[in-house]
C-alpha angles and dihedrals in degrees: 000000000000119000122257106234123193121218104241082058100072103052094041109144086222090069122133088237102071109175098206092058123138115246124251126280125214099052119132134009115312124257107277098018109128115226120216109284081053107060087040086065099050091041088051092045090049095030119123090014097310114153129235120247093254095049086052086053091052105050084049089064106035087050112100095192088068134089111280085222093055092042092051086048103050087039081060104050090046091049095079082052099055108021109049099216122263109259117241108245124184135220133216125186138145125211121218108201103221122175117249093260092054087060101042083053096048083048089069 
């Protein structure tokens, strides 16, 4: 038996259809997941014992036998890998001159 609406029913703010409503979250790979082509690549790239390029980079520089200049060089490019950069702040101040006297009296 179909059901008898009323008019004012069907455009009742109170619907389960709201237009304004936000989209749903949780759709999609996460940011920084790695799809399938991806992980093939790094399991090809360490597989039977390889290392990754920022292993390689590491036994470069933890190697004493080698070069101080290669060293210094892979120790830079596997920085960024293993140290997030300091962020730039900046400061503002502004200096009052006051006499000596002005300041011993704003100590009391």
């Amino acid at each position: 038996m179909p059901r008898d609406y009323d008019d004012d029913d069907r455009y009742d703010d109170d619907s389960e259809h709201d237009i304004d409503e936000p989209a749903k979250r949780g759709r999609g790979r996460p940011k920084g997941s790695f799809n399938k082509s991806s992980k093939a690549q790094i399991e090809s790239v360490t597989a039977n014992g390889g290392l990754s390029p920022l292993e390689y980079l590491a036994s470069i520089y933890q190697n004493g036998g080698e070069d101080i200049r290669h060293r210094i060089d892979a120790a830079k490019a596997a920085a960024p890998y293993v140290h997030a950069r300091l962020a730039s702040t900046e400061i503002k101040a502004s200096v009052k001159e006051i006499t000596q006297e002005e300041w011993l009296a704003n100590l009391n």
